[in-house]
C-alpha positions as CSV (number, residue, x, y, z in Angstrom):
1,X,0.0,0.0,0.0
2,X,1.1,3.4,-0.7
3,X,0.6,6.3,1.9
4,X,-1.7,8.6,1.6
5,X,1.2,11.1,2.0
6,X,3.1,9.9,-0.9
7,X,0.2,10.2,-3.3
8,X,-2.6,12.6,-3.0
9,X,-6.1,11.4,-2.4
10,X,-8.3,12.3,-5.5
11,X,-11.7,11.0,-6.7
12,X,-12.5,7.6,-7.3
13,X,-9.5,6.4,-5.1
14,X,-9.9,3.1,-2.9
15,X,-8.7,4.3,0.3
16,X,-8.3,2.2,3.7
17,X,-8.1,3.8,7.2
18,X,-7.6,1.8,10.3
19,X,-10.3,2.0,13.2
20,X,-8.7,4.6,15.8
21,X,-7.8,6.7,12.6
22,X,-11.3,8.1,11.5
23,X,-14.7,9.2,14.0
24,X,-18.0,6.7,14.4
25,X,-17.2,3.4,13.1
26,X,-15.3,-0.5,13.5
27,X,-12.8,-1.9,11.9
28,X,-10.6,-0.9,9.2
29,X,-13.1,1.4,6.8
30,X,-12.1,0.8,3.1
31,X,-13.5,3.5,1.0
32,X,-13.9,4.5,-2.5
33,X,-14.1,8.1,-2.6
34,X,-16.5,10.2,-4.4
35,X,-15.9,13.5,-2.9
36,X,-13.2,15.5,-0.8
37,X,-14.1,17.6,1.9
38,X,-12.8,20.6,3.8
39,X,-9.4,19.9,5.8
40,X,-9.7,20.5,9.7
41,X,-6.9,21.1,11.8
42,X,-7.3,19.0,15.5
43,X,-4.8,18.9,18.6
44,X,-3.5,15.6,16.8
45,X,-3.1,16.5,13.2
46,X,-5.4,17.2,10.0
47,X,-8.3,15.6,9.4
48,X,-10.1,15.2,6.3
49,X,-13.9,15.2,5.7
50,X,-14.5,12.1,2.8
51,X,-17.8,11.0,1.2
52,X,-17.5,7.6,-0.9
53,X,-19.0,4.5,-0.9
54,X,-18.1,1.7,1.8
55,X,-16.9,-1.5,0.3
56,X,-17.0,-4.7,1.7
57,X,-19.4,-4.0,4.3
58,X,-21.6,-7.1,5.4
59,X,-24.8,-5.6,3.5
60,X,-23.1,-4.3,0.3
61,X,-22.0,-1.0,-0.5
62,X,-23.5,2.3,0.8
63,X,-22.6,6.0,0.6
64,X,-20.4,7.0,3.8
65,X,-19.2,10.1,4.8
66,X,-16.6,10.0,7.6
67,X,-13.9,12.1,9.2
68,X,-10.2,10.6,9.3
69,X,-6.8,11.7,9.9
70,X,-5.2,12.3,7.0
71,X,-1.6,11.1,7.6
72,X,-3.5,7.8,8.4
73,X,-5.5,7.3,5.1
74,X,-3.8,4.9,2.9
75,X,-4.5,4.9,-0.5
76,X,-4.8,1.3,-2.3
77,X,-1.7,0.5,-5.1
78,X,-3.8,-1.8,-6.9
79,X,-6.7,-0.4,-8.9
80,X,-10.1,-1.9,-7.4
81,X,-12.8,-2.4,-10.0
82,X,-15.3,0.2,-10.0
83,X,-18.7,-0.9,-7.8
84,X,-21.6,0.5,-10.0
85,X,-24.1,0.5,-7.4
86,X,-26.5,3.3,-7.2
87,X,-25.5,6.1,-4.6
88,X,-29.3,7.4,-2.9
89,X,-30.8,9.9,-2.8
90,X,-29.5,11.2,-6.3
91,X,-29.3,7.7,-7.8
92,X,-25.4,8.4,-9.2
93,X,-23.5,5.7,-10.0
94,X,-20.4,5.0,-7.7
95,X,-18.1,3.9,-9.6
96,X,-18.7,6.4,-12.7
97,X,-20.8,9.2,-11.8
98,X,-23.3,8.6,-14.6
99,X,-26.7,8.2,-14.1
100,X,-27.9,4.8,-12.5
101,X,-27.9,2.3,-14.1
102,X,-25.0,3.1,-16.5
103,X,-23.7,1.9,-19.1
104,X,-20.8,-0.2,-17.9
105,X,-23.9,-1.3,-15.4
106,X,-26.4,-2.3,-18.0
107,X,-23.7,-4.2,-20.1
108,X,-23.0,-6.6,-16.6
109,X,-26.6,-7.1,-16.1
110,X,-27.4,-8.2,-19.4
111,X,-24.7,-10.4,-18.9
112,X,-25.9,-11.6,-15.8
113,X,-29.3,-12.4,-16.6
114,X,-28.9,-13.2,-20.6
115,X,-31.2,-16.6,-19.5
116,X,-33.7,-14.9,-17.7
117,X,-34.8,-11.7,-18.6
118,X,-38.3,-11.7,-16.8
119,X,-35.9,-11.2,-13.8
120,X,-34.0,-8.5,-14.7
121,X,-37.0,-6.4,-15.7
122,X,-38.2,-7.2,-11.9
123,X,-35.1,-6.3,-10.9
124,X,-34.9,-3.0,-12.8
125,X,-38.7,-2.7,-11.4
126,X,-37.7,-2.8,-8.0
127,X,-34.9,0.2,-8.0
128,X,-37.6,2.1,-10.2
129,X,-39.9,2.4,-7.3
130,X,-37.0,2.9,-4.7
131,X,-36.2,6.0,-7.3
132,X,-39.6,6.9,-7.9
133,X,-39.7,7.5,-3.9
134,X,-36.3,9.7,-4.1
135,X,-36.5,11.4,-7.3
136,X,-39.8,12.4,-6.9
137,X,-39.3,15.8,-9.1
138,X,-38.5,13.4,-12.0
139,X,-41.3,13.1,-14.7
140,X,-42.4,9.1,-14.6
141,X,-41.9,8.6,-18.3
142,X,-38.4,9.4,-17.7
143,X,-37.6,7.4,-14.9
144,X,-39.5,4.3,-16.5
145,X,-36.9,5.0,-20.1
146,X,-34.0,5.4,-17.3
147,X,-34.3,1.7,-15.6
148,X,-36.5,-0.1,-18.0
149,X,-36.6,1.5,-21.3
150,X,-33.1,0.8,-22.7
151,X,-33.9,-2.7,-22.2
152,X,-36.6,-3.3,-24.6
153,X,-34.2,-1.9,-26.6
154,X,-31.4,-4.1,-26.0
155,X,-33.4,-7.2,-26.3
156,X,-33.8,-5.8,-30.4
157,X,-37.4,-4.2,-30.1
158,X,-38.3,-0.5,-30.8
159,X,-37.2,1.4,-27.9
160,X,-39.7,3.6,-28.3
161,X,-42.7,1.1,-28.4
C-alpha cells in the first residue's frame, strides 16, 4: 500500500483507514471516494472530511461520509474495480458518476441475466420504485426510459414502443 502522504487522495480512489484513525465506526473502513471535503486542523493533526461509498461491508456498499486523519489514510496500489451500485438519494453511479444504471452497469446485467430476462425487468422494477420514492421531481416517463426503457431496446425491439 502506498501512503496517503506519498500520493494525493483524489476522486475515485480506494482508500483504507484503520479504526482509531477516522470518528464513528469499526474496523478498518475501506473507501472509494467520491468527494473531498474541507481539511480540519485537530490537537492531533489534520483531518479530512471524505464522502465515498463503503466496500465490503456485510450488507453491500453504501454511501459514507466519515472524518479521518489524514496522515493515516492509505491509498490502495492496486486499482479496485469500479462498484456500479446506485448512490441514494440522487441515484449516481459510484463507480462512474453517470446516471444509475450506466452503461458499464447495464452491459454486466445483461450479462448476468442473458437466461432470464423476466428477472432483470423485476429487478430493474424494483430500483424504479426505490427512485420513484427519491427522485420524486422526475417526470415518470423518464424514470421508467431510465431503468426499464433501454432494455426493450437491448433485447432488439423498438425502444420507443
Amino acid at each position: 500500500m502506498t501512503a496517503g502522504r506519498a500520493r494525493r487522495i483524489g476522486i475515485g480512489d480506494v482508500v483504507e483507514v484503520a479504526e482509531q484513525h477516522y470518528c464513528y465506526g469499526l474496523g478498518t473502513l475501506t473507501l472509494r471516494v467520491i468527494e473531498l471535503g474541507r481539511r480540519e486542523r485537530h490537537s492531533d493533526g489534520i483531518w479530512i472530511n471524505l464522502r465515498g461509498v463503503e466496500l465490503g461491508h456485510p450488507s453491500g456498499p453504501r454511501q459514507r461520509r466519515v472524518l479521518a486523519r489524514l496522515d493515516a489514510v492509505r491509498v490502495r496500489s492496486a486499482v479496485a474495480r469500479a462498484a456500479h451500485v446506485p448512490i441514494r438519494p440522487g441515484w449516481e453511479c459510484a463507480g462512474c458518476g453517470h446516471d444509475w444504471p450506466c452503461p458499464d452497469r447495464r452491459s454486466r446485467l445483461l450479462r448476468e441475466y442473458a437466461r432470464n430476462r423476466v428477472a432483470l425487468g423485476i429487478y430493474l422494477a424494483l430500483h424504479l420504485a426505490d427512485a420513484a420514492a427519491d427522485l420524486r421531481h422526475l417526470p415518470g416517463d423518464a424514470l421508467h426510459a431510465r431503468f426499464l426503457g433501454w432494455l426493450r431496446g437491448e433485447q432488439g425491439g423498438d425502444p420507443r414502443a
